[in-house]
N, C-alpha and C positions, 0 to 999 in steps of 0.2 A: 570474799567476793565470789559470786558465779563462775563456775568456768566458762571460759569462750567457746564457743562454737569454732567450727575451722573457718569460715568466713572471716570473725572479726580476729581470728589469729593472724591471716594472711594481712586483715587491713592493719594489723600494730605492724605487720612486718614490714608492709610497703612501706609504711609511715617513717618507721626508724632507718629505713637507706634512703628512704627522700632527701629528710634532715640531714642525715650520713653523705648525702653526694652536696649538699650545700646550701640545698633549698630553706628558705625560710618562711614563706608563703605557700603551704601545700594548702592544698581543699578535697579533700574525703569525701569521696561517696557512695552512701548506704543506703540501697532502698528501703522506703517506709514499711517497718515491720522485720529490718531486718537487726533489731536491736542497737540501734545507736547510742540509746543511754547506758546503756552497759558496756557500749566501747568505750566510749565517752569518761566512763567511772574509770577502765581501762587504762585511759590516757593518762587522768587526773595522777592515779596509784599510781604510775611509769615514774612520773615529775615530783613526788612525793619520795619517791624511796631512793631518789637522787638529792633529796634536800631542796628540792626546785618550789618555787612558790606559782601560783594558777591565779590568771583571773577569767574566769569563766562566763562569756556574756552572754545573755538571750534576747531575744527581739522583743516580749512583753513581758509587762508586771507579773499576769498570771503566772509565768512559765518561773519564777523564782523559786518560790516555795516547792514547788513541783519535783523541779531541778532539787532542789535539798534534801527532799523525799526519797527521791531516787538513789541521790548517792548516800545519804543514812543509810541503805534497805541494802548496798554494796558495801556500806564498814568504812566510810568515806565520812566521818562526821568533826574532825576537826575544821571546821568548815563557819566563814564568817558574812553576811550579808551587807550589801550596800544599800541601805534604801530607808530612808525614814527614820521613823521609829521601832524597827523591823528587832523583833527579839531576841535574833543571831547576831546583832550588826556585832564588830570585832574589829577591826585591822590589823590585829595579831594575829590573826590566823593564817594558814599558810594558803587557802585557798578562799576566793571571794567572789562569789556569785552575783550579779547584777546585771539588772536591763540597759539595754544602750541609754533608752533614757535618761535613767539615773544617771546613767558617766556622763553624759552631755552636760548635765549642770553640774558635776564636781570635780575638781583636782584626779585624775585619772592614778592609781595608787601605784606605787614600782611592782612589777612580775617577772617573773624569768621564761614564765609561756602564758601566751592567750588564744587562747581557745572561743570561738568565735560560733551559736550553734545556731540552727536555722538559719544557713549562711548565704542562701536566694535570696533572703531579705533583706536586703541591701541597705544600708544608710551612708549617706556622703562624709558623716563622721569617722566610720572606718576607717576611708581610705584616709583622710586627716592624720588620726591616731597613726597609721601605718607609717606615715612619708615621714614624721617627725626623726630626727637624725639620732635622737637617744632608745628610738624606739627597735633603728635599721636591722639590728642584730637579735632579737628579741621575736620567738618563732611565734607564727598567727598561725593560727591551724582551722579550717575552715571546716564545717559537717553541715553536709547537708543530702537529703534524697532527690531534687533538682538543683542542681547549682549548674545552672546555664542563664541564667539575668547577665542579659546583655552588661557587657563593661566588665565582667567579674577577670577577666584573661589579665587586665589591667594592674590588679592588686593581687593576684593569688597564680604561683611562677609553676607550680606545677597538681594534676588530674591525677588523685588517684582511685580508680574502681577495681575494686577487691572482687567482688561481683556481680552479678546483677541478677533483676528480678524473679529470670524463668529458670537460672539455676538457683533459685531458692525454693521457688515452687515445685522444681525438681526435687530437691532435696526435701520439702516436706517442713520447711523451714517459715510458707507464706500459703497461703490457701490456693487453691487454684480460684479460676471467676467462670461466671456464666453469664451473655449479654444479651439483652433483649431490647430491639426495639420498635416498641409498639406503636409510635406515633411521630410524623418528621414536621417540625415546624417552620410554621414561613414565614424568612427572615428578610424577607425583601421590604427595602428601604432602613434596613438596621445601620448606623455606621459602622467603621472600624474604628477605635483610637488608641493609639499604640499600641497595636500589634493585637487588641481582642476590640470586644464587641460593647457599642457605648450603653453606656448601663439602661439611662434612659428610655433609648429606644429600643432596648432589648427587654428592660420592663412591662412596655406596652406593647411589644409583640406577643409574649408572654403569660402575663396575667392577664389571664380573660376566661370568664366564668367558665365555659367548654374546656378547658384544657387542662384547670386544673380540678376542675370536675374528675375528666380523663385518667391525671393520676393516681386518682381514688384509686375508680373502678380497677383500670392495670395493675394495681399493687392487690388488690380483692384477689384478682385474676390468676397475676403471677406471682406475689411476692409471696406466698408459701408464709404467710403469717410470722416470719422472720421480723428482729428487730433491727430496726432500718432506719439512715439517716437519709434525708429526705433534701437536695439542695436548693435554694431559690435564686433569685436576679438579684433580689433585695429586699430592703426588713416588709414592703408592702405584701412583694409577691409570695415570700414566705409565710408570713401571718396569714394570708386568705389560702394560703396551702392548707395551714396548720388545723384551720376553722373547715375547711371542706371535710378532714378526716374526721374531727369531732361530728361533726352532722352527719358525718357514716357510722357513727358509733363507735369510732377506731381510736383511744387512746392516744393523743401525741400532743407534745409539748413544743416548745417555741424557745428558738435561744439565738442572742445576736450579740453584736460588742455591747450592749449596754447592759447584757443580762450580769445580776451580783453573783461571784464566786459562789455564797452560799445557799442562791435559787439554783446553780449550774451544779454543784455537786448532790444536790435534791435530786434535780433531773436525772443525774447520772445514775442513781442509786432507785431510784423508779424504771429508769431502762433497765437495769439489771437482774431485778426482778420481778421483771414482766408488770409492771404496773401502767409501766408505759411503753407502746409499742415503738413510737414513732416520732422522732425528735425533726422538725423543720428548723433550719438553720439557714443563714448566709454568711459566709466568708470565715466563719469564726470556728467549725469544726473540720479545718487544715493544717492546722500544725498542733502538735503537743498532744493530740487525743489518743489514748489508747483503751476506746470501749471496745465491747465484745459487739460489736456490726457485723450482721450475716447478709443486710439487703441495702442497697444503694441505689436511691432513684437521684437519675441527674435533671434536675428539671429548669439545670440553666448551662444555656453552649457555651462554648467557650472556646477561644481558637487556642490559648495557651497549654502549654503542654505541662507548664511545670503546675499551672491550680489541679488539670487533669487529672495528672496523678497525685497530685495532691489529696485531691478529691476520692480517689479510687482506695487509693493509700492504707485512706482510714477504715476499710472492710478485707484490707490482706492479711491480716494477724492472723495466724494458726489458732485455734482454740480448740478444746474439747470437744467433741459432737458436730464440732463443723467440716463437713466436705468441702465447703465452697463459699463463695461469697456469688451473693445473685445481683448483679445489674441492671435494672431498667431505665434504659437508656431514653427520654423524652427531646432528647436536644441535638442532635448528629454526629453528639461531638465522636464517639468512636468510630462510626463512619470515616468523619474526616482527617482523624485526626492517627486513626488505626489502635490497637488494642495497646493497652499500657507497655505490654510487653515489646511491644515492636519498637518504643520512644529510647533511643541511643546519641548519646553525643559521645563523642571521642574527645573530644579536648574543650577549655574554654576558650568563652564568647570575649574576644578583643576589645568591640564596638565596632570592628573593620569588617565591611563588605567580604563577603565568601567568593573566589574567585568559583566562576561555576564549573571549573575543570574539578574542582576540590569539594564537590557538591556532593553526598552520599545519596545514592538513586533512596529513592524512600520504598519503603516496603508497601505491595498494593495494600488497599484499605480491603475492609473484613467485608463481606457479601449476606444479606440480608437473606431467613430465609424465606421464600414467596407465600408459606403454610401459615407458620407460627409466629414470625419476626423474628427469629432466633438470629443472633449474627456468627455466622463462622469466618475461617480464614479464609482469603482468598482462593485457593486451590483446592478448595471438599468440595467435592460435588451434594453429596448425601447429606443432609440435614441430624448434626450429632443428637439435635433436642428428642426433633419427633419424626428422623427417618424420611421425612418426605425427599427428593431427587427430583428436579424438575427433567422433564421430557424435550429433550434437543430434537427440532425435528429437521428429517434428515430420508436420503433416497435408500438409508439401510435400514431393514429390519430384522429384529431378533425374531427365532423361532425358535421353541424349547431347545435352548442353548445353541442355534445356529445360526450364524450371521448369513443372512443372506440381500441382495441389491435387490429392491422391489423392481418389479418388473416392468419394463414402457408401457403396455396396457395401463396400469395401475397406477403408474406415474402424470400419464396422459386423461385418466379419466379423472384427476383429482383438479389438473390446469382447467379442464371443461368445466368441472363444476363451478369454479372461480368466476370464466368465463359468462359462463351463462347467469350465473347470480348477475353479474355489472351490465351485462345485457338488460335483465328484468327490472332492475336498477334505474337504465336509464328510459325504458319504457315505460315508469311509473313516474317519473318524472316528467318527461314529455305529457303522462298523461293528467299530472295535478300541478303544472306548473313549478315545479321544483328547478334549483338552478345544479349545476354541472357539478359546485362545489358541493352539495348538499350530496348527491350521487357518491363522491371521494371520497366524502367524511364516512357516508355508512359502510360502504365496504369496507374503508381501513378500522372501523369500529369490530365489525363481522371478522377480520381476518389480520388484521395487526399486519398492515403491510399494505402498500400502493399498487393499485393494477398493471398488469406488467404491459401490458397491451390497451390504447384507451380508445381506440376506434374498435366499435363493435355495431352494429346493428340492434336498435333495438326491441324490444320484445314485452309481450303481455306475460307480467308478472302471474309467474303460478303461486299457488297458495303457500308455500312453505315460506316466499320471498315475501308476498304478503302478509304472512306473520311475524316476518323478523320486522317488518317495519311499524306495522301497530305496535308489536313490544317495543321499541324504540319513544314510540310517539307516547305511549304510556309511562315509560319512564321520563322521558323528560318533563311530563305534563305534574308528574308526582314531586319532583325537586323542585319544579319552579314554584307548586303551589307553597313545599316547605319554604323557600327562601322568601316567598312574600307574607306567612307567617312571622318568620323570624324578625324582619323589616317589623310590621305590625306591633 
């Protein structure tokens, strides 16, 4: 076997004083990318060189074999499968790999540990299996890189985090990211249902010829020709993802739950060697995948934090030649939702109401930059991508390195210019019929901000005021014609 990393030392050590203090239900967790399956082989070798027998379960078919791969590649191959007609099957073996599925329709076989992976994904069989009274003493060991699914505090007595994310990015251990967001969509009228966004009507906000047009071009833009998983709403929205890249000339492929293992490791083996740039996907490239992803466009929100990072997950892998993994964010979720990094839970979810005394202030959300979209942390001023600093305006100014208070003159001839602009303003108005509102709206258009004073005298507009309002009336005259095109 590999040796461990100091992470997944610390996380067998936690583990064995969890068991050691009494615990029988611990749940593990390992952010994605930070070698779970090799903890995991880890654990198995722990229970093996005690004479212990495993039964090792996963949440799908796919993930069996997978799971067999894995631990053969660790020296882990006495090893027996439950399913079918599967070529391993055994019951002699000391360790037995199967999907929840599968156990749900057969005789569940005697273990002395069950190891329980991809443990967010919850089935009401678990806890079943659990509560049973021959079962009580018989350790479930949970793994997972979210394990916050509401109810899980219920079944699983003790939390343990070995480490987390940004000290493995520290370490050198997970890529660092870079987030970009180029486009914000609107989501008015989408519902919520349970706790995210109904798919429905998050498809038809969504897929619509402009926007996934959009993701083309921003991946043209930004994506640095990186090979990049691509997310959708659904198998619709993806598929015309899939098809906007091909009609850019862009190489990418198409894979959902219905795609054959043997079409998916085609794909995978054309991603790899650049045959194919660009795989669209929904729901099905979040657990178990560990390709070499350097760009990740999210082209569907999401309120949830655990698909989130789910989602992000799959382009944190260290690899050769890679600095970083790139983001193009098409959906708010990091906005709303804050950088993966910032997503912390201290213990599991009961199913019980948080008293809000016990509420952890949430960290502010990342800030857009006004230049580029770039999003940084809440507290940069200066833009890491492209340097831009927006300009805070303010009665101080700099002067080759001297702070100095602008001066009343200077201060006072800037309020008159204001002034006299909403004067000419309302003198043009008076003169072409315009109403009071129409007056508000330009100036605050002109100066981002309401007039401080709205009794003024008014005044025959000079020529400079004059021009801001033809350019006003020229612009609006150009969008309206677009949207009655569009209409057409």
């Amino acid at each position: 076997m590999r040796p461990l990393r100091p992470h997944q030392v610390r996380a067998l050590d936690l583990l064995r004083h969890s068991l050691g203090s009494g615990n029988r239900r611990p749940m593990l967790a390992m952010p994605t990318g930070a070698g779970k399956t090799l903890l995991a082989a880890a654990i198995v070798e722990g229970a093996l060189s005690k004479r212990k027998t495993v039964t090792f379960c996963v949440p799908a078919l796919s993930l069996v074999d997978q799971t067999v791969e894995a631990f053969w590649a660790e020296g882990i191959r006495d090893v027996g499968v439950i399913q079918g007609k599967h070529e391993r099957t055994s019951a002699f073996r000391p360790v037995q790999i199967a999907s929840v599925q599968t156990l749900m329709r057969r005789d569940i076989p005697d273990s002395d540990v069950v190891v329980i992976d991809e443990a967010h994904r919850w089935f009401d069989f678990y806890g079943d299996w659990m509560a049973k009274p021959e079962w009580a003493r018989v350790p479930f060991i949970g793994l997972s890189a979210t394990p916050w699914t509401k109810g899980l505090g219920k079944f699983f007595d003790d939390l343990i985090v070995p480490t987390t994310m940004a000290e493995l990015m520290e370490a050198g251990f997970l890529t660092k990211f870079r987030v970009f967001a180029p486009s914000h969509p609107d989501l008015t009228g989408v519902r919520t249902v349970a706790g995210d966004y109904h798919d429905g009507d998050l498809s038809e906000a969504m897929d619509k010829p402009k926007l996934t047009a959009d993701v083309v071009e921003t991946w043209r833009r930004l994506g640095e020709d990186r090979q990049t998983f691509v997310f959708g709403v659904d198998r619709a929205h993806a598929k015309h993802l899939q098809e906007r890249f091909l009609e850019a000339g862009i190489a990418a492929a198409y894979v959902d739950a219905f795609t054959e293992m043997e079409e998916r490791n085609d794909i995978r083996k054309q991603f790899h060697d650049g045959r194919c740039k660009v795989v669209c996907n929904v729901g099905t490239m979040t657990t178990g995948v560990d390709w070499d992803v350097r760009c990740i466009v999210l082209a569907r929100p999401t309120k949830s934090e655990m698909l989130y990072l789910q989602i992000i997950g799959r382009g944190l892998r260290a690899a050769d030649g890679k600095d970083d993994l790139l983001i193009i964010d098409h959906s708010d979720t990091t906005l709303n939702l804050g950088f993966v990094t910032d997503v912390h839970h201290a213990k599991l979810d009961d199913g019980s109401p948080r008293p809000k005394r016990d509420r952890v202030r949430k960290t502010p959300e990342p800030k857009e930059c006004g230049k580029c979209s770039f999003l940084k942390p809440a507290k940069v001023h200066q833009c890491p991508s492209c340097g831009f600093a927006p300009v805070q305006v303010s009665s101080i100014a700099c002067d080759d390195g001297q702070i100095d208070v602008l001066s009343h003159a200077k201060v006072k001839a800037a309020a008159e210019q204001k002034r006299r602009f909403y004067a000419e303003l309302t003198g043009y108005a008076e003169m072409h019929g315009k109403s009071p509102k129409w007056v508000l709206a330009n100036y605050r258009a002109k100066f981002d901000e309401w007039p401080y004073r709205r009794e003024v005298t008014p005044q025959n507009p000079s020529p400079e005021t004059l021009g801001w309002v033809k350019s006003r009336q020229i612009a609006w005259a150009k969008s309206r014609h677009k949207s009655e095109g569009a209409a057409a």
